[in-house]
C-alpha positions in Angstrom: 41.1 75.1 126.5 40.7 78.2 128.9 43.9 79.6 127.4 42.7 79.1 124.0 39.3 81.2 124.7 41.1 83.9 126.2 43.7 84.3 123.0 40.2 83.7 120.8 38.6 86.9 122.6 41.9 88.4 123.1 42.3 88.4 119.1 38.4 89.2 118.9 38.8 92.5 120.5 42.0 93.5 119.2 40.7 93.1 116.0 37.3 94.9 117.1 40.1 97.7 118.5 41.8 97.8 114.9 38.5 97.9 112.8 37.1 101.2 115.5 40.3 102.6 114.8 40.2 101.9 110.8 37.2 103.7 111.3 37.8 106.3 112.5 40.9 107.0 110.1 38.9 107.1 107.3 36.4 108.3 107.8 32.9 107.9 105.5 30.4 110.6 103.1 27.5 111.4 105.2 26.0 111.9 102.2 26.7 111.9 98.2 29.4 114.3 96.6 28.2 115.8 93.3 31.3 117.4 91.8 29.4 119.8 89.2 31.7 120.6 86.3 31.6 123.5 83.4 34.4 123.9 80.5 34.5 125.8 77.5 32.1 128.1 79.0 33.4 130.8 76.6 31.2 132.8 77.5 28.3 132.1 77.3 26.5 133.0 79.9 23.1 132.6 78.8 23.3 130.1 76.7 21.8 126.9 77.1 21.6 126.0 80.6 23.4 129.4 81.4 24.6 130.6 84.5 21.0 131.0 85.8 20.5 127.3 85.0 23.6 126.3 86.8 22.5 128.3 89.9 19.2 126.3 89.9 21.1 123.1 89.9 23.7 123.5 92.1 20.8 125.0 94.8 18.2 122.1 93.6 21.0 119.6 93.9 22.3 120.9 97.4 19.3 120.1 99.3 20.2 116.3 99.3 23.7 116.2 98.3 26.8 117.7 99.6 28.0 120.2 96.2 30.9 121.7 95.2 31.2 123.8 91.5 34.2 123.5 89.5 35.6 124.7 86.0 38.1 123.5 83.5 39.0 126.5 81.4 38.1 128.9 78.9 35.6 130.7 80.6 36.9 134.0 80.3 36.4 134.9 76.2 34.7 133.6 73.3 31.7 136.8 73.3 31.6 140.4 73.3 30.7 140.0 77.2 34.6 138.7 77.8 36.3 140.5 74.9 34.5 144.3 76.2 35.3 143.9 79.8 38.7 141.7 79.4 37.0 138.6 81.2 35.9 140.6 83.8 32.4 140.6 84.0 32.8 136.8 83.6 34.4 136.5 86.5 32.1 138.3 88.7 29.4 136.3 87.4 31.4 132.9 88.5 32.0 134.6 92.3 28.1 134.6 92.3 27.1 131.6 91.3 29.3 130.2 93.7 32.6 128.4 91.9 34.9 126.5 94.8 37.9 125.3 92.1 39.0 126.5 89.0 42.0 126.0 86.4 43.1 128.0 83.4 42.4 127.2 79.9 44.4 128.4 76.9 42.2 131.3 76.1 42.4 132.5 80.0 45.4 133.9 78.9 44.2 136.1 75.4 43.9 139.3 77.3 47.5 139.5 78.6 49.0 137.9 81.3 48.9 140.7 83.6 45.0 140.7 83.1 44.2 136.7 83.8 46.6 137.1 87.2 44.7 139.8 88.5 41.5 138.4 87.3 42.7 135.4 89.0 42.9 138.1 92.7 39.4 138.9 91.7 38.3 135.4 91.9 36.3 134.3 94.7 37.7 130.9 94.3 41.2 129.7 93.7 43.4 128.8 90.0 45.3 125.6 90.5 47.8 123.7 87.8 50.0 121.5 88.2 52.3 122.2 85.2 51.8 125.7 85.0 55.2 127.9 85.6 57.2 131.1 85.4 61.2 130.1 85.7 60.5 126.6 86.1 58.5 128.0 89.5 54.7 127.4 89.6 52.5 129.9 89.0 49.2 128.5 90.8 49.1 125.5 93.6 49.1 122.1 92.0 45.9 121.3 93.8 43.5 122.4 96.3 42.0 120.1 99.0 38.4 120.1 100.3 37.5 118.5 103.2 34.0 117.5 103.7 32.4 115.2 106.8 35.7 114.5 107.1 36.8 113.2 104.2 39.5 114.7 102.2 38.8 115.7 98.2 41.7 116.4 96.2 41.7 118.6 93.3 44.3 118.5 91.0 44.6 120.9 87.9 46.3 120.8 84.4 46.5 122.9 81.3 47.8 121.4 77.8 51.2 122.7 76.8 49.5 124.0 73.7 48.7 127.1 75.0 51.7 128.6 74.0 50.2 129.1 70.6 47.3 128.7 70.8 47.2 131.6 72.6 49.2 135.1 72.5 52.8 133.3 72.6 54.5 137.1 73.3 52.2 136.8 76.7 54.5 134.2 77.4 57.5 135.7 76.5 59.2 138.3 78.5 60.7 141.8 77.1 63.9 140.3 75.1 61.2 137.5 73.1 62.4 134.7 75.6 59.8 132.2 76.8 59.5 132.9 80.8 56.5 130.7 81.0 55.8 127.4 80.5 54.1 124.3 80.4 56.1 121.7 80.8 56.0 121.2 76.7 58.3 118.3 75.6 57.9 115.7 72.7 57.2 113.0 75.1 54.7 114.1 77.4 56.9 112.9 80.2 57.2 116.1 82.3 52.9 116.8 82.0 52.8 112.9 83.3 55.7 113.8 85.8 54.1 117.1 87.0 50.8 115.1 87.8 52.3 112.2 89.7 53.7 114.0 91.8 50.3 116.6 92.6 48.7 113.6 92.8 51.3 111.8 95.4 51.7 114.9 97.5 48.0 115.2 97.9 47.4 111.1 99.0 50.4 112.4 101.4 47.8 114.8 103.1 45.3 112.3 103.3 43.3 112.8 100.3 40.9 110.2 100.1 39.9 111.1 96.1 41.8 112.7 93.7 39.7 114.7 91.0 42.0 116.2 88.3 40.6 119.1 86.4 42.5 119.3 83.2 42.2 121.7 80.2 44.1 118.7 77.7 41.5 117.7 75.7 40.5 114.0 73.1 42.0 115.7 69.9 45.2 113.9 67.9 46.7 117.2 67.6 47.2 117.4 71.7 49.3 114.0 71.8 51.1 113.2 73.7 49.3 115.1 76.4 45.7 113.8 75.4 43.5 112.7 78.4 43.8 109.2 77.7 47.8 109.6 77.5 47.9 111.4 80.9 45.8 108.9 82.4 47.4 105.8 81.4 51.2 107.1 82.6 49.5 107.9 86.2 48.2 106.4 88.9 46.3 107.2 92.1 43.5 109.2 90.1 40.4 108.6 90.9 38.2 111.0 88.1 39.4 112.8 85.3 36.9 116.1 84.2 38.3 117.2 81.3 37.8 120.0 78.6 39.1 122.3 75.7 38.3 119.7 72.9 34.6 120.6 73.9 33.7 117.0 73.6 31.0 115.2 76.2 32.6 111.8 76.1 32.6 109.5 79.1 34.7 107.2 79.7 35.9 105.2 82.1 39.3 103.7 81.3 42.4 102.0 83.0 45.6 103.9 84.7 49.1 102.6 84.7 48.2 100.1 87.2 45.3 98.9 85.8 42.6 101.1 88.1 39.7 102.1 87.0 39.8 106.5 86.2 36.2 108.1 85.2 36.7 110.8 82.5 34.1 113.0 81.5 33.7 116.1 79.6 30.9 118.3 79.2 31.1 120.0 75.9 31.1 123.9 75.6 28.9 126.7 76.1 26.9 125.5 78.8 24.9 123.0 77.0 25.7 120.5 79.5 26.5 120.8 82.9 29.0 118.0 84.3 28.3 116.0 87.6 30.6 113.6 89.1 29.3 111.9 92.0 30.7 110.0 94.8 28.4 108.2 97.0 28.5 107.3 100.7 29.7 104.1 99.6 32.8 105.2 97.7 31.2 104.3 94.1 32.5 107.1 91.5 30.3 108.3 88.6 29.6 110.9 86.1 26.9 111.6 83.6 25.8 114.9 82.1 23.0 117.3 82.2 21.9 118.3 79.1 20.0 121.1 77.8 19.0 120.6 74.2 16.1 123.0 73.7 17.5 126.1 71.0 15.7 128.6 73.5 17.8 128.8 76.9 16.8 127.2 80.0 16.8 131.0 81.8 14.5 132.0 79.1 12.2 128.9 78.4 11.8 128.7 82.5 11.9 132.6 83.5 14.6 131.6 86.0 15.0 134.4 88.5 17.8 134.0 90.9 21.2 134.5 91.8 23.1 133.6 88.6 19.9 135.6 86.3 20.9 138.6 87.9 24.7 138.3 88.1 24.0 137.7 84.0 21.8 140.7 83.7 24.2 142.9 85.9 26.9 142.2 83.3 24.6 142.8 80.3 24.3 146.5 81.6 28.2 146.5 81.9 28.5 144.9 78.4 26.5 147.6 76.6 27.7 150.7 78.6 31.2 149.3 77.4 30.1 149.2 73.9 28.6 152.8 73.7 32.3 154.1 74.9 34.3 155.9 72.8 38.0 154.0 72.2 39.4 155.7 69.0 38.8 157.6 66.4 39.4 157.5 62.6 40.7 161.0 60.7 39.5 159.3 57.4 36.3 157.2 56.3 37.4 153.5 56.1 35.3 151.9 53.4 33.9 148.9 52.6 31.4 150.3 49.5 32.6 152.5 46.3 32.6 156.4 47.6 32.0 157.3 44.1 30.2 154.4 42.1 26.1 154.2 42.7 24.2 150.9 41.2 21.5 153.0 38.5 19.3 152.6 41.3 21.9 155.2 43.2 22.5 152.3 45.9 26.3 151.9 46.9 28.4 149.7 45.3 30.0 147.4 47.6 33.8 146.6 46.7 35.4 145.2 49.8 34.6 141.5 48.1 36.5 142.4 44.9 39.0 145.0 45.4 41.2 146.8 47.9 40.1 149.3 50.4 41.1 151.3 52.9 39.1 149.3 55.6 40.3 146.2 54.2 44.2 147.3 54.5 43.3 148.1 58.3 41.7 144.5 59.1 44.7 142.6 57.4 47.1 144.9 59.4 45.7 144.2 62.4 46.0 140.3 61.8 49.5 140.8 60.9 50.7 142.7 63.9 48.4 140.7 66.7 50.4 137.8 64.8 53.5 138.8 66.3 56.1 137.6 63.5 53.8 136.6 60.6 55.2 137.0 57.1 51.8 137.5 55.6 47.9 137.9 56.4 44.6 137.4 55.0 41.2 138.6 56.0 38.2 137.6 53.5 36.1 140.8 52.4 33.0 138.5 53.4 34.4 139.0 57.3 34.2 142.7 56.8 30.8 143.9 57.4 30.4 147.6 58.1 32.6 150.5 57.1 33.8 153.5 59.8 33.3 156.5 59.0 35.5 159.5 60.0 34.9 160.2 63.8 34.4 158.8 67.0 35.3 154.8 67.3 33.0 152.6 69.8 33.2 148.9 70.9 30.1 148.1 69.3 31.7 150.0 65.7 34.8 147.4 66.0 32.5 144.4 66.5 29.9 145.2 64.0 32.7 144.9 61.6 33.9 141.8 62.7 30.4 140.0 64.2 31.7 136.4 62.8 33.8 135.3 66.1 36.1 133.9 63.7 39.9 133.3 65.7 43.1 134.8 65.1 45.3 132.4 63.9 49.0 131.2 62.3 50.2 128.5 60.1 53.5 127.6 58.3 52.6 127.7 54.2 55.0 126.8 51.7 55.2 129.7 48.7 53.4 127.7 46.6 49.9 127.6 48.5 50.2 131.8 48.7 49.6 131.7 45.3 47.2 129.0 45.1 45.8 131.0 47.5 45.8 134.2 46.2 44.5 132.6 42.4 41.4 131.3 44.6 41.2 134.8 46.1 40.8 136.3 42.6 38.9 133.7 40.9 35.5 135.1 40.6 36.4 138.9 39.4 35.3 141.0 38.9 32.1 139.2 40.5 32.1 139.5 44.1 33.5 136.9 46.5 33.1 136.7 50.2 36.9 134.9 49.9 38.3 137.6 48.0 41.2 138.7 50.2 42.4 142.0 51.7 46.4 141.3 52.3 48.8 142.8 54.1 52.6 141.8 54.3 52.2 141.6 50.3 51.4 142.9 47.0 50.5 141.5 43.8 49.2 142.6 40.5 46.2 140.1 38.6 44.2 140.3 35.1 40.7 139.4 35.6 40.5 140.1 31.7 41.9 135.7 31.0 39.6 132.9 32.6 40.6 131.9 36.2 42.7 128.4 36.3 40.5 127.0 39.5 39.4 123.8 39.5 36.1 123.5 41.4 35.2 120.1 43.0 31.1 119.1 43.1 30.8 121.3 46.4 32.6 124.3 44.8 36.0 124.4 46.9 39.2 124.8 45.0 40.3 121.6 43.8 43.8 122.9 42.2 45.3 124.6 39.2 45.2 123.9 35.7 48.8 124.4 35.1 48.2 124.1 31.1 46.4 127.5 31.6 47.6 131.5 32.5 47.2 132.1 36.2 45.8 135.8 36.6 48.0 136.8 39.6 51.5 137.5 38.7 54.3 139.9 40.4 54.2 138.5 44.2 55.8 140.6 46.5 56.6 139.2 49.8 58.3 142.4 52.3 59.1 144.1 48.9 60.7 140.9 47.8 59.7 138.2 44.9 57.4 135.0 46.5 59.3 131.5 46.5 57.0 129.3 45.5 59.5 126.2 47.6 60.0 128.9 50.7 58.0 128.9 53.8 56.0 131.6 54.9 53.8 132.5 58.4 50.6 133.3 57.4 48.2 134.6 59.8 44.5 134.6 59.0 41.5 133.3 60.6 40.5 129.6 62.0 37.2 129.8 59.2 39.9 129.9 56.3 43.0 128.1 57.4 41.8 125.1 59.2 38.1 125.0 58.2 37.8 125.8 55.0 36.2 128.5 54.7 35.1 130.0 51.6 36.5 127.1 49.9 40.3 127.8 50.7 41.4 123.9 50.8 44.5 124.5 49.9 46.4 125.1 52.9 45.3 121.2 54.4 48.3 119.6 56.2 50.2 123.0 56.7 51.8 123.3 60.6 49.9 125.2 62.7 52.1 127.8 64.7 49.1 129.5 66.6 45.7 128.2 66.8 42.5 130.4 67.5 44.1 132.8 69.2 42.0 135.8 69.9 38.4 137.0 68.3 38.4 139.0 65.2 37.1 141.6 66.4 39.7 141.6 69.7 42.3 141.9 67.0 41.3 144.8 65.2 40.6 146.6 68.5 44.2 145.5 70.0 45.5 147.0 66.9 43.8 150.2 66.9 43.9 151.0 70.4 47.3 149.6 71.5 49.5 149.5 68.1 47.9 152.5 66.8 47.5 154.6 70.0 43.6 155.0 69.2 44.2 156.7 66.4 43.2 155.6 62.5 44.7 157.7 60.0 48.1 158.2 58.2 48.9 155.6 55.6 44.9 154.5 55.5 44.0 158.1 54.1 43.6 156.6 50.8 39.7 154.7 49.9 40.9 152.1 48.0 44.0 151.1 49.5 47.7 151.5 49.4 47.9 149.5 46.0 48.6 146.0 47.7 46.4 144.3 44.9 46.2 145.8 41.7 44.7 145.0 38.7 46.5 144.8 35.3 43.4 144.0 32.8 40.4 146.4 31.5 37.7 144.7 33.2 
C-alpha cells in the first residue's frame, strides 16, 4: 500500500511538473488582441471613418486591449491625394496613424514599380507576401511575427495573381517585354496554396501561436481559383483570414483542409468600416466590423482633432500645392466646344459629344499608349469635361478633364462588337451623346443623314442591330487596315464602358478581360503627356477638330 501512495504522489507531481512546464511554454494573453484591419483604403482618407476615425479607435481601443493596425492593399491610389503625390502622401499619413503590418494590393503597384519599393523604404511598417517574387525570389518576407506577453502572432500576407493585369503588366516586365515578376499565377491555384503552406508552417516552426493571413484575393468568381474560400480550404494551420480587394464586408467563418475552423472577414473599401479581429485571453477568435454609415464623415460630424486629422490635413496642403504646379504645356488650344460655331444666344457650341476634336484625339491616345499593346481605344466625349487652352498645363487642368475616376482598362473584342460599338457610338447624331466616342487606333466614315439601326431595350441600352436596315458607319480602318468583323482586337477603354455599362455599351458582355482597372483617367492622360509626350502637347493635335479619325459622309 505504501508503495502504491508513493507512485500515486510520485505521478501527482510529475504531472503537476509537466502542467508548470506546459505553462510556461505557452504562454497566455494578458489581455485581448484586437487585430484592426483596413483594405481598399484607396484613398480615402477622409472618408467615412477616415484616418482621423481610425486614430480614435485604435487610441480608444488601446486603453483596455493590447492593438495592433494592419492593411490589406490598395491604399496607395484611387484619389487625386495618391495619383498627385504617387502614393506618397498616403503613406506618410499610414506612418502616423500608426500601421504595424501591411501587404500590397494590385493597385500598389500603378505608379511603377520603382515607386511602390521605395514607397515601401518610406514605410514605417513592413510589406510582407508570401507569393510575391522577382526571378522566382521573393520580393517581401512571407510573414512578420509579433510577439506580445509572450505570445507569438503570425502574420502572413498574400496578393492575387491578378495583378498582373489588373495593374500596369509592363511594371512587371523587364526591358526586353519578359515577365520578371510574378505571382505564382497558374490555372490551378496550386502554387498560391503551396506558397501559403509553407509561410504558414515556417511561422508555427518559430512558435507562432496564431497565424493571421492578410490577403489581397478577394470573394469574386473571376479570382478562382485563388478566391478566399479556395485558399482556405487547400490549407491548414490558419487561424483568421482578413481579406480584401473584392471590397466586400462578409464574415465568415468556414472550414480548412482539415476540417478547422478559419474566421474570414473583410471590411469593405474606403474606410467605411474598420475591421477588428479579436483574440481573447482565452484563445476564442472573432471578428466583426465597425461601421460608419452616416454620408457626412466621422472627422467632420465629430470635429476629431488628433493625430490622424492632422496627418490628413498636412497632405491636403501637399495635395493642392501639387495641383497648382506646372507639368506641361500645350502649343495649341485642345477643344472640347466649336471655336467658331456660337448658339444665337453667342454661347459655345459644345461638340466633343458628337464629333472629333483635338482634345478628344489626345484622351483616346493616351488610353491607347498607357495600354501598352492595344489595338484600339475609346474614351466617351461625356468623360471629357473641360478643354486646355494653349499654355501652361497644371495637375488640377489634367483632372478637371477627367474628374470621373473612371479606370484604365483592356479587353479582347471580336471585330464584330467594334462596330456594334461604333453604330452605338453614332446613334444619336447629330444630337449629342455622352457615349459618342473619340477613337484612336482607328478611322471610320458614318452618315447620320439614314435612321440609326439600334435597338433600344425599356432602360435605353443597346439591345442589337436591325440587320434588315443600313448601318451608318462604314469604311473601318483598323492600323490603316479594313476591320474583321470574325478577328479579335484589344480594346482599351474605361471600366464605366467595358464592364459596367456605361452609357448603354452592352455589347461588349462576356468579352476576356486582359487588364482590369488599371490606372485613373485622369493618371493616364497625365502619364501620356508628361512621360510619352515629354510635357509637351502640340504637333499632330494642331488641328481643332481632329486628325479626321471619324468623318462624316452625309449633309446633316
Amino acid at each position: 500500500m505504501k508503495k502504491l501512495l508513493a507512485l500515486l504522489l510520485a505521478l501527482v507531481l510529475a504531472l503537476g511538473c509537466a502542467s508548470a512546464f506546459a505553462d510556461e511554454a505557452a504562454p497566455a494573453l494578458e489581455k485581448n488582441l484586437v487585430v484592426l484591419f483596413t483594405s481598399d483604403v484607396h484613398c480615402g482618407i477622409d472618408q467615412g471613418w477616415g484616418y482621423a476615425g481610425l486614430y480614435a479607435v485604435k487610441e480608444s481601443l488601446a486603453a483596455d486591449n493590447h492593438v495592433l493596425l494592419v492593411d490589406d492593399g490598395d491604399a496607395i491610389q484611387g484619389e487625386p491625394i495618391g495619383t498627385m503625390t504617387k502614393g506618397e502622401a498616403i503613406i506618410d499619413i499610414m506612418n502616423t496613424v500608426g500601421y504595424d503590418v501591411a501587404i500590397p494590393g494590385n493597385h500598389e503597384f500603378d505608379y511603377g514599380m520603382d515607386q511602390f519599393l521605395a514607397l515601401t523604404e518610406k514605410a514605417d511598417f513592413p510589406y510582407i507576401s508570401c507569393n510575391f517574387n522577382k526571378g522566382g525570389e521573393l520580393v517581401f518576407d512571407p510573414y512578420v511575427i509579433k510577439e506580445i506577453d509572450g505570445v507569438k502572432i503570425a502574420f502572413v500576407g498574400v496578393t492575387t495573381p491578378l495583378t498582373l493585369r489588373s495593374s500596369t503588366p509592363r511594371y512587371f516586365m523587364d526591358e526586353n517585354g519578359e515577365f520578371v515578376y510574378s505571382f505564382l499565377e497558374d490555372e490551378t491555384g496550386e502554387s498560391v496554396y503551396n506558397a501559403v503552406q509553407k509561410a504558414v508552417d515556417d511561422a508555427r516552426a518559430e512558435d507562432a501561436v496564431y497565424v493571421i493571413v492578410l490577403a489581397h484575393m478577394g470573394n469574386e468568381t473571376e479570382c478562382s481559383p485563388w478566391m478566399y474560400d479556395e485558399v482556405i480550404a487547400n490549407t491548414t494551420g490558419i487561424d483568421a483570414w482578413l481579406d480584401g480587394h473584392s471590397h466586400d464586408t462578409e464574415q465568415v467563418v468556414m472550414k480548412n483542409k482539415d476540417g478547422e475552423d478559419v474566421v474570414r472577414s473583410a471590411c469593405g473599401t474606403k474606410l467605411g468600416n474598420i475591421g477588428a479581429l479579436t483574440i481573447t485571453t482565452d484563445g476564442k477568435i472573432s471578428a466583426e466590423l465597425y461601421s460608419w454609415t452616416s454620408s457626412t464623415a466621422a472627422p467632420a460630424l465629430l470635429g476629431l482633432k488628433n493625430a490622424g486629422s492632422e496627418a490628413v490635413s498636412a497632405a491636403a496642403d501637399v495635395l493642392n500645392a501639387k495641383l497648382a504646379e506646372v507639368v506641361a504645356r500645350t502649343a495649341v488650344d485642345l477643344i472640347i466646344n466649336d471655336p467658331v460655331a456660337k448658339t444665337d444666344e453667342g454661347k459655345p457650341v459644345r461638340i466633343i459629344r458628337r464629333a472629333e476634336t483635338n482634345l478628344g484625339d489626345l484622351c483616346a491616345d493616351a488610353y491607347l499608349d498607357q495600354a501598352g499593346d492595344a489595338d484600339i481605344a475609346f474614351v466617351n466625349g461625356g468623360g471629357i469635361r473641360v478643354a486646355l487652352n494653349q499654355g501652361d498645363i497644371t495637375l488640377n487642368d489634367i483632372l478637371k478633364i477627367h474628374p470621373f475616376g473612371n479606370s484604365l482598362t483592356v479587353i479582347e473584342v471580336t471585330g464584330q462588337q467594334v462596330l456594334d460599338a461604333l453604330e452605338w457610338s453614332v446613334h444619336s447624331l447629330p444630337g449629342e451623346f455622352g457615349g459618342f466616342n473619340q477613337v484612336a487606333g482607328l478611322t471610320f466614315e458614318y452618315d447620320a443623314t439614314i435612321p440609326s439601326p439600334c435597338l433600344q431595350d425599356e432602360k435605353g441600352f443597346f439591345a442589337g442591330v436591325d440587320e434588315t436596315m443600313e448601318r451608318r458607319v462604314r469604311n473601318v480602318l483598323v492600323a490603316g487596315e479594313p476591320l474583321d468583323p470574325e478577328a479579335t482586337y484589344k480594346l482599351a477603354s474605361h471600366d464605366y464602358q467595358l464592364l459596367n455599362n456605361g452609357d448603354g455599351y452592352t455589347m461588349y458582355a462576356g468579352a476576356t478581360v486582359l487588364q482590369e482597372s488599371v490606372k485613373l483617367d485622369n493618371q493616364v492622360l497625365m502619364d501620356y503627356i508628361i512621360d510619352t509626350l515629354g510635357g509637351g502637347v502640340g504637333p499632330g493635335y494642331e488641328e481643332p477638330y481632329g486628325q479626321g479619325r471619324i468623318v462624316s459622309v452625309g449633309e446633316e
